[in-house]
C-alpha positions as CSV (number, residue, x, y, z in Angstrom):
1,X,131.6,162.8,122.3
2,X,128.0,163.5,122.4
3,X,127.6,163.2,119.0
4,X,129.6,159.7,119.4
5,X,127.2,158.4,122.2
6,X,124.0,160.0,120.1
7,X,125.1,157.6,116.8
8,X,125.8,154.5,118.7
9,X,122.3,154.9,120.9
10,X,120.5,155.2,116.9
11,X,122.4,152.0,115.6
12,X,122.0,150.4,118.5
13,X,118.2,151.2,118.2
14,X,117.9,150.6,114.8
15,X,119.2,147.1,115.3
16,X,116.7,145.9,117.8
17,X,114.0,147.0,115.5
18,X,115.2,145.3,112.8
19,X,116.3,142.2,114.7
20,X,112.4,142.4,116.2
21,X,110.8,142.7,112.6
22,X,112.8,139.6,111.8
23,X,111.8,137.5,114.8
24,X,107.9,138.7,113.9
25,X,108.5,138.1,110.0
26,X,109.8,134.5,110.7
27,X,107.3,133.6,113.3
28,X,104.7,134.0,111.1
29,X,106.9,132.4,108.1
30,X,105.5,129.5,106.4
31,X,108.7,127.6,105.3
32,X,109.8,125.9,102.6
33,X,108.3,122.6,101.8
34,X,107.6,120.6,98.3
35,X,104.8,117.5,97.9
36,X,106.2,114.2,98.6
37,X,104.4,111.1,98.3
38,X,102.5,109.5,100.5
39,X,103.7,105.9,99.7
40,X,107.0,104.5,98.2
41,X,106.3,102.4,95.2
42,X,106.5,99.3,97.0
43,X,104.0,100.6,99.8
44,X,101.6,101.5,96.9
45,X,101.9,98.1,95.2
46,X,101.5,96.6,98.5
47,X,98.3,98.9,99.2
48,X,97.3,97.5,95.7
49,X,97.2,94.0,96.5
50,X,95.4,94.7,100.5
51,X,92.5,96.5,98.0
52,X,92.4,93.1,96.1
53,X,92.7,91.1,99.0
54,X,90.0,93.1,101.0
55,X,87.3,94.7,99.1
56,X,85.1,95.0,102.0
57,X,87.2,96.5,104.3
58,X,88.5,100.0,104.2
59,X,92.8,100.5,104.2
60,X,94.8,103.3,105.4
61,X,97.9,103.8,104.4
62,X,100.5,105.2,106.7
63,X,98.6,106.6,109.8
64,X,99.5,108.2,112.8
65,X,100.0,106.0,116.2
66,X,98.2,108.7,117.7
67,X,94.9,108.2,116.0
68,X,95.2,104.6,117.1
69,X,96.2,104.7,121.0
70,X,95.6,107.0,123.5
71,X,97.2,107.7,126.7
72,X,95.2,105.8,129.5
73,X,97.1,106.4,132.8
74,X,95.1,108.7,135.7
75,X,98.6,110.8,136.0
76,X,98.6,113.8,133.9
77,X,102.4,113.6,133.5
78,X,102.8,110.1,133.1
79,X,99.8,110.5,130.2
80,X,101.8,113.0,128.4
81,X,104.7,111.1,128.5
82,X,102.9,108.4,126.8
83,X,101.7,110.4,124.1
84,X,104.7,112.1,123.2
85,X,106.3,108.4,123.0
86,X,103.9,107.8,120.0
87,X,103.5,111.0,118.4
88,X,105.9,110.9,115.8
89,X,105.0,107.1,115.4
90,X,103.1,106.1,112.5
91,X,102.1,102.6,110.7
92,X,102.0,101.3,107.7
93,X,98.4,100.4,106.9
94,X,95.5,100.4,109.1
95,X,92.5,97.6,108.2
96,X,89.0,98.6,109.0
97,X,85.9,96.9,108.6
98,X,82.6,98.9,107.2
99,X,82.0,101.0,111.0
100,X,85.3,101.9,110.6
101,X,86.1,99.7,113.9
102,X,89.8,98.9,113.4
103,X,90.7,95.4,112.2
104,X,94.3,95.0,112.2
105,X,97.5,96.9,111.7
106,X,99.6,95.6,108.8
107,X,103.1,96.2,108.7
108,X,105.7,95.9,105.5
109,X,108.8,95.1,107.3
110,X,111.5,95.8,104.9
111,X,115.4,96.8,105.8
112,X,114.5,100.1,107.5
113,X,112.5,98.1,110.2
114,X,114.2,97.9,113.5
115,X,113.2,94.5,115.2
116,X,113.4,96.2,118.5
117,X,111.3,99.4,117.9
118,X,108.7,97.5,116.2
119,X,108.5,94.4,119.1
120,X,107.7,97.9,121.4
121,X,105.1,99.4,118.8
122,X,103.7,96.0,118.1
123,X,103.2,95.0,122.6
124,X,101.3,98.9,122.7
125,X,99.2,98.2,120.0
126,X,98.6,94.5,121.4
127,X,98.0,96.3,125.2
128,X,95.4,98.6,122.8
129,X,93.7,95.3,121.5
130,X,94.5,96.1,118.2
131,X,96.0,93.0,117.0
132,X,99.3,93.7,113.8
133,X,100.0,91.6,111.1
134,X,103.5,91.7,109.6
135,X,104.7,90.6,106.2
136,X,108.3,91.1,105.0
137,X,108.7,93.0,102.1
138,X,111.2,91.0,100.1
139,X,108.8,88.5,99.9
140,X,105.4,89.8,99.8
141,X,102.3,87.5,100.1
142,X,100.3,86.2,97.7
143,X,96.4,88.6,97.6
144,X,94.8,85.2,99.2
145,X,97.9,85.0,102.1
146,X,96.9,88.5,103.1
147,X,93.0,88.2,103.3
148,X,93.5,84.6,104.8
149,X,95.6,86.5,107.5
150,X,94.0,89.7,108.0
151,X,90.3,88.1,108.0
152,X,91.7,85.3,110.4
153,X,93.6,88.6,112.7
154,X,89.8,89.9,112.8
155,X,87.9,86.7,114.1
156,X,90.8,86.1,116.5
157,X,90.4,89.4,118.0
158,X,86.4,88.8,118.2
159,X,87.0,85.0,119.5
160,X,90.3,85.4,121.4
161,X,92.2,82.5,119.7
162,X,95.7,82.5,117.1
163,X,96.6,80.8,114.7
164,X,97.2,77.6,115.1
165,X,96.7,78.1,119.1
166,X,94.1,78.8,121.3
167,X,96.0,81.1,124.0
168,X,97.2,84.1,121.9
169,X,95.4,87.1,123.0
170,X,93.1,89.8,121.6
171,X,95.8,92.1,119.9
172,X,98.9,89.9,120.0
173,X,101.1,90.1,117.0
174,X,100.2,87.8,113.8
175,X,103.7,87.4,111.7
176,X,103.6,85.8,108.5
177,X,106.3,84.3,106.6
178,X,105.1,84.6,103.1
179,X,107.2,82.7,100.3
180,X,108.2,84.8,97.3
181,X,105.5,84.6,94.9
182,X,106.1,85.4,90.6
183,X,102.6,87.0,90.6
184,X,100.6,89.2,93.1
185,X,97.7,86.7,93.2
């Protein structure tokens, strides 16, 4: 019997060693990843045409919501629960002028877009006072459309005024219906 007890107390040691070498092994694991690209082929001909369209201004391509907006209430918890709402958020190309002082947030609406998750991205970036401009990617905009749009986004949110009003505010959304084009100019 003792020599029963003796073998069960060594396997039973021997497990939780083994089990603990695993935990530490896989905490410190790495994973298993491969490279994936950073834009679809649509989102890299679209990046192609805001480089035409805006030579002066710098564009980047799918950033985090995070490095745009951050989490202005006084309560700690209510703060964190803002961030976390936007930090797995990201847009599709951000618009900055030579500072680096964000112009607009462009947006390539395509099938994937939910209408209701980006009118609540759109109203925190607009709360923000950054101001996004949306084109729909079946029928993307001419090179002159976009700089016409994006440069008039830009005075707007130094004047105040929207297109073709006088009342839309620093950040509000700037949607533009393009009409399908046969070539990218």
């Amino acid at each position: 019997m003792k020599i029963n007890l003796a073998m069960v107390v060594v396997v039973v040691a021997v497990f939780v060693i083994l089990a603990a070498l695993a935990r530490l092994k896989a905490n410190g694991r790495t994973g298993s990843y491969k490279r994936r690209n950073l834009l679809t082929d649509n989102e890299l001909e679209f990046f192609d045409r805001l480089v035409k369209a805006l030579p002066a201004h710098y564009i980047f391509p799918q950033v985090a919501m995070s490095a745009l907006l951050e989490a202005s209430s006084g309560d700690k918890k209510i703060a964190h629960s803002d961030r976390l709402r936007i930090a797995q958020q990201r847009v599709d190309y951000v618009i900055c002028d030579s500072r680096c002082k964000v112009v607009a947030v462009v947006e390539l609406d395509d099938r994937t877009h939910s209408r209701t998750k980006d009118n609540v991205r759109d109203s925190r970036l607009e709360k923000a006072g950054i101001r996004t401009v949306r084109f729909q990617s079946r029928n993307k905009p001419t090179i002159d459309l976009i700089r016409t749009s994006v440069l008039h986004a830009d005075r707007e949110s130094e004047q105040g005024c929207g297109i073709g009003t006088s009342d839309v505010k620093p950040g509000a959304l700037v949607e533009i219906a393009s009409v399908p084009s046969k070539s990218a100019n």
